[in-house]
C-alpha positions, 0 to 999 in steps of 0.5 A, spaced: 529 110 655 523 114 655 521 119 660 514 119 661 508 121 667 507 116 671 499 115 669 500 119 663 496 125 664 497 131 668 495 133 674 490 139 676 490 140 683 497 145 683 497 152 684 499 157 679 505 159 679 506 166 681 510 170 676 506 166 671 508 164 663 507 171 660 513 172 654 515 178 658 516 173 665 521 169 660 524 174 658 526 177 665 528 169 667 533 170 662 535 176 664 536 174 672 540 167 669 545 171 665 545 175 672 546 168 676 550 164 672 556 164 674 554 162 681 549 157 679 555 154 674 560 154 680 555 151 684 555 145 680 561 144 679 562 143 687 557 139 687 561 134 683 556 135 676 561 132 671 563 130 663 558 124 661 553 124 666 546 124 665 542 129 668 535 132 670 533 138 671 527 139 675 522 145 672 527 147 667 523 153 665 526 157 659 533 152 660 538 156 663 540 151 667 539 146 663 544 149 659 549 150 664 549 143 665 550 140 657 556 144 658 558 141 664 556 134 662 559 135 655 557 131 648 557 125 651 552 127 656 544 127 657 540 133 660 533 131 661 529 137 663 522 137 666 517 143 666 509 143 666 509 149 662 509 148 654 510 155 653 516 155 656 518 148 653 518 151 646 523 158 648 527 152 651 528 148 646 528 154 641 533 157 645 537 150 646 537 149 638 540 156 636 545 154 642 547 148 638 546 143 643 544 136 643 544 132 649 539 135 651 531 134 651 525 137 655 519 134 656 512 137 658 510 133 666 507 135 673 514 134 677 511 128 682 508 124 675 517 123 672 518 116 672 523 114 668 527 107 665 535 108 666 536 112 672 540 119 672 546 120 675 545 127 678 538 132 679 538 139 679 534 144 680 535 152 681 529 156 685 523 150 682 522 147 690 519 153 693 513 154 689 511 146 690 506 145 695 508 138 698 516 138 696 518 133 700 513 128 696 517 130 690 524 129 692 521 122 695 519 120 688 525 123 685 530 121 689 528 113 686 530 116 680 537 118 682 541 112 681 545 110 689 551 115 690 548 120 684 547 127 686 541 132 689 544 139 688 539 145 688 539 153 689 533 155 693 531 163 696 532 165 703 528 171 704 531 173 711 537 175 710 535 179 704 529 183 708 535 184 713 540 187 708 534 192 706 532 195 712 536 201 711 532 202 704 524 203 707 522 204 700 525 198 696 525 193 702 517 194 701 518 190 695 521 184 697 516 184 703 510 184 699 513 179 695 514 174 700 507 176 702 504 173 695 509 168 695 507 165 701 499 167 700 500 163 694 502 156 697 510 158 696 515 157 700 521 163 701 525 159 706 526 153 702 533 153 702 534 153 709 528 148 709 531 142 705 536 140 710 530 138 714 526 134 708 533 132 707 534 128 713 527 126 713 528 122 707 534 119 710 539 123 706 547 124 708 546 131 712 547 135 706 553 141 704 550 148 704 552 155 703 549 161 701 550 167 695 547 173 695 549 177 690 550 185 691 549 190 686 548 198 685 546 198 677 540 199 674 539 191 671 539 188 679 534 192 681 529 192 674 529 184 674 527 184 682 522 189 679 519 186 674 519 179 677 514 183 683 510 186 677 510 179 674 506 177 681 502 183 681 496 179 679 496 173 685 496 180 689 490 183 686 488 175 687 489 175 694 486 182 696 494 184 697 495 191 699 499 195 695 498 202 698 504 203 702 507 202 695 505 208 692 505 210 685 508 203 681 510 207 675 515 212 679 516 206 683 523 205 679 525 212 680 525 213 687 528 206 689 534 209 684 534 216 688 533 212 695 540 208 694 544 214 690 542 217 696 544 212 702 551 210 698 549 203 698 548 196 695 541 192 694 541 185 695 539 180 690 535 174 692 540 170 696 540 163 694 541 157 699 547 152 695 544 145 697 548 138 696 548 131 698 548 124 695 544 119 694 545 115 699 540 112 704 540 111 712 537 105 716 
């Protein structure tokens, strides 16, 4: 029953991810999961993950969202999860023995090398999809490890609507669209949540169930893990010759996006994320 890459070894040819390892980026994911977890939790449930099942968590980070599941699946279940990082496989595994937890594992692989030998009854995934270059390889690959009638549930970004929402904002809104340059100069992807119904249906999946969270907030803790995660991508900027000009000076920039809000009595928006679920269940 052991989960393994396919050839053994891991492949070279995947771009960086953008934030980076650091222990700095692991703390602030940890801070965003507590901010998120509500919805990711409500999500899943919707999605139908349940007591006794047999998950997968796809590039499961620092392990919040396997956390999230164990509890959903329960003692008789199994979470499995796969990051290529080991760094963040050890705080994961760190943070899940402290939690008490024992029905989950994690396991150290490029996403599109998993084979495995009983097939899981659900994947998930929560923001992992946008940084790969070729999603649609990946889900065909993952989606034979998917038993037949079992689950495919992510959360993934849309950047649009948030860029809408901070048009009233013009220092803040400077941020997110510098990030979503990065990320697209980076081979990410900042629309993938609209996107997978499209790979979806091009792996001849039902239509899948979709809607969208956007998280709307006036305090300090929303804005401080948007803006650290933009300071994480600071060096893929600097790395594809990304101008910051018009942000002017990066130690003030907390500040004045505090005074700007306060200012125009208003709420920011956190990342809105794209609720995506379908079954396992292949067309003609």
């Amino acid at each position: 029953m052991a989960t393994r890459t396919a050839n053994g070894e891991r492949k070279n040819h995947v771009p960086e991810y953008p934030l980076g390892y650091t222990e700095a980026e692991h703390d602030r994911l940890i801070r965003q999961a507590t901010l998120i977890a509500p919805s990711t939790e409500r999500f899943f449930r919707e999605a139908g993950i349940g007591p006794g099942q047999r998950v997968l968590d796809l590039g499961s980070g620092v392990g919040d969202v396997s956390i999230i599941v164990a509890r959903l699946v329960g003692p008789s279940g199994e979470v499995v999860g796969i990051d290529r990082d080991a760094s963040s496989i050890r705080r994961a595994e760190t943070r899940i023995a402290a939690a008490g937890f024992r029905n989950v594992r994690f396991i150290q692989a490029d996403l599109s090398e998993i084979t495995d030998d009983d097939p899981f009854d659900a994947c998930v995934g929560r923001l992992i999809l946008m940084f790969l270059p070729d999603p649609l390889s990946v889900l065909r690959s993952l989606i034979t490890l998917v038993r037949s009638g079992g689950i495919l549930a992510f959360q993934e970004p849309s950047f649009a609507p948030m860029l809408a929402l901070v048009d009233r904002l013009p220092t803040w809104s400077r941020v997110p669209f510098t990030a979503r340059e990065i990320l697209l100069r980076s081979g990410g992807n900042p629309e993938m949540g609209f996107d997978l119904y499209r790979l979806l249906l091009e792996l001849r999946l039902p239509a899948p169930r979709m809607h969208m969270d956007v998280l709307l907030g006036s305090d300090g803790n929303l804005r401080a893990i948007m803006l650290d995660a933009f300071f994480s991508m600071l060096p893929q900027a600097q790395q594809h010759n990304i101008s910051l000009g018009e942000l002017g000076d990066l130690n003030t920039l907390a500040e004045r996006v505090d005074s700007e809000r306060a200012a125009a009595k208003t709420v920011m928006p956190f990342l809105p994320l794209v609720n995506v679920w379908t079954r396992n269940v292949r067309s003609v």
